[in-house]
Structures are given as structure tokens and as C-alpha cells.
C-alpha positions as CSV (number, residue, x, y, z in Angstrom):
1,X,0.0,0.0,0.0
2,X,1.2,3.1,-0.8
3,X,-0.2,6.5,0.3
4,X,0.9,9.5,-1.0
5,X,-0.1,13.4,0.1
6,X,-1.6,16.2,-1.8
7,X,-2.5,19.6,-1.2
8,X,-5.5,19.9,0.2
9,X,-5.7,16.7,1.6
10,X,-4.1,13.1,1.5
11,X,-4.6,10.4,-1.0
12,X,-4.3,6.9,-0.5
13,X,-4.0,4.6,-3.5
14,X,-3.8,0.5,-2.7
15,X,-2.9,-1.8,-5.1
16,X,-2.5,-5.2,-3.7
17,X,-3.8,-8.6,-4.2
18,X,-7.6,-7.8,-3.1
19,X,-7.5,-5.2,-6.0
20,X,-7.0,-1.6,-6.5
21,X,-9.1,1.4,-5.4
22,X,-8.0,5.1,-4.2
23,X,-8.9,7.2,-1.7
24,X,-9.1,11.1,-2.1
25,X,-9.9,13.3,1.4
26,X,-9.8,17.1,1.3
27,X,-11.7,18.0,4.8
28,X,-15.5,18.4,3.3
29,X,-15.1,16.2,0.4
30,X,-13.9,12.7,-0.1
31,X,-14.1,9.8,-2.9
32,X,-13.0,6.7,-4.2
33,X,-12.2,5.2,-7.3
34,X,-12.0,1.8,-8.1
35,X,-10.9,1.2,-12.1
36,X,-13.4,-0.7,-14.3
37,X,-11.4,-4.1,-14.8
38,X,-13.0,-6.5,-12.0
39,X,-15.8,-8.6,-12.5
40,X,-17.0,-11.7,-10.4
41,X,-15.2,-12.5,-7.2
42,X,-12.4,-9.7,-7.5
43,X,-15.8,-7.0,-8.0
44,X,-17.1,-8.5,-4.7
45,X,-14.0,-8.3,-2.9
46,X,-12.7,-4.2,-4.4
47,X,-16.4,-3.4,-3.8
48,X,-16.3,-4.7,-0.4
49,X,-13.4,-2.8,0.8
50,X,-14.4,0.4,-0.7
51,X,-17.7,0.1,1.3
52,X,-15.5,-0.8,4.4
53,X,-13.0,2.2,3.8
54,X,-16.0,4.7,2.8
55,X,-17.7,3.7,6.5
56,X,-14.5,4.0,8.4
57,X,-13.8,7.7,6.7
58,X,-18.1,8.4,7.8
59,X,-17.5,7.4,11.1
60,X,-14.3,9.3,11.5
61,X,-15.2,12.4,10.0
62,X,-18.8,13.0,9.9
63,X,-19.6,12.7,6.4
64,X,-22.5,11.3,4.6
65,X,-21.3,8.4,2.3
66,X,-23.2,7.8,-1.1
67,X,-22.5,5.5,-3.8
68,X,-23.9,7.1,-7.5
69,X,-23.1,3.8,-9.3
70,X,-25.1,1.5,-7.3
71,X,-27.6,4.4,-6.0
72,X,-27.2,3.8,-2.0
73,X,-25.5,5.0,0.4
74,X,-22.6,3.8,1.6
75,X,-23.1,3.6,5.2
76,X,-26.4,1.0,5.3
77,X,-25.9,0.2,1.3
78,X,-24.9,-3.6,-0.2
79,X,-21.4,-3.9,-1.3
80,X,-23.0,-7.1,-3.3
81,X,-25.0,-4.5,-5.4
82,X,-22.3,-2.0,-5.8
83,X,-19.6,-5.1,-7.1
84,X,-22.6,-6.1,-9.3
85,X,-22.2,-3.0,-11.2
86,X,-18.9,-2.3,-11.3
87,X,-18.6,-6.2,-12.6
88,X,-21.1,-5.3,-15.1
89,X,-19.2,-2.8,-16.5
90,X,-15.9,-4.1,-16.4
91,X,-17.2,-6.9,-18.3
92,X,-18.8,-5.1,-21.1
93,X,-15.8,-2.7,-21.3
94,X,-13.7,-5.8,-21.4
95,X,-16.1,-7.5,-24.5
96,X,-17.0,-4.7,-26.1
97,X,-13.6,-2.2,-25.9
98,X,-10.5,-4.6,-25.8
């Protein structure tokens, strides 16, 4: 894992076996990014951290959590439904663009 700091606020990118994903904070604003080339079991497990590092960032800071993609929020939202997405994306970028 590395993380890495920019003005105004930290970033921290991980790319390990589990997947890849980045986290941007900037005091009233954060996000994450996960790119679109999982599908199946490695969607599941990127979506699931996301979801996991999106609560932890709520709890810590105050901020309301909502997923766009899968149309929840992150807090009380299914990781299941927001891997199903992303892994139906992936795999129509990966049919359809590669």
C-alpha cells in the first residue's frame, strides 16, 4: 500500500492482491475510485473494501457516504449491489472495448 499526500488533503491509493481502489480526502469532500477491470469474485472483494473504507472515513469524520453507481448509500448500502455493477461494467468494457 502506498499513500501519498496532496494539497489539500491526503490520497491513498492500494494496489495489492484484493484489487485496486484510491482514496481522495480534502476536509469536506472525499471519494473513491475503483478502475473498471474487476468482475465476479475480485468486484465482490474491491467493492467490499471500498464500502468498508468509505464507513470507516463516515464514522471518522462525519460525512455522509453515497454510492452514484449503485444508488445507496454507503453507510447502510450492499457492497453485493455495488460489485454487481462495477462487474457489469468491467465486463462489457472488457467485451466490447478490448
Amino acid at each position: 500500500m502506498e499513500v501519498e499526500e496532496f494539497l489539500p488533503g491526503p490520497t491513498l491509493s492500494r494496489n495489492g492482491p484484493r484489487g485496486r481502489l484510491r482514496l481522495d480526502y480534502a476536509g469536506e469532500d472525499a471519494s473513491t475510485a475503483i478502475p473498471y477491470w474487476y468482475w465476479g469474485e475480485e468486484a465482490i472483494s474491491v467493492a467490499e473494501d471500498a464500502y468498508r473504507l468509505a464507513r470507516l472515513v463516515e464514522e471518522e469524520s462525519g460525512l455522509a457516504g453515497y454510492d452514484p453507481q449503485a444508488d445507496q448509500d454507503t453507510m447502510t448500502g450492499d457492497a453485493g449491489k455495488a460489485a454487481a455493477r462495477l462487474g457489469g461494467v468491467a465486463q462489457w468494457a472488457h467485451e466490447n472495448l478490448t
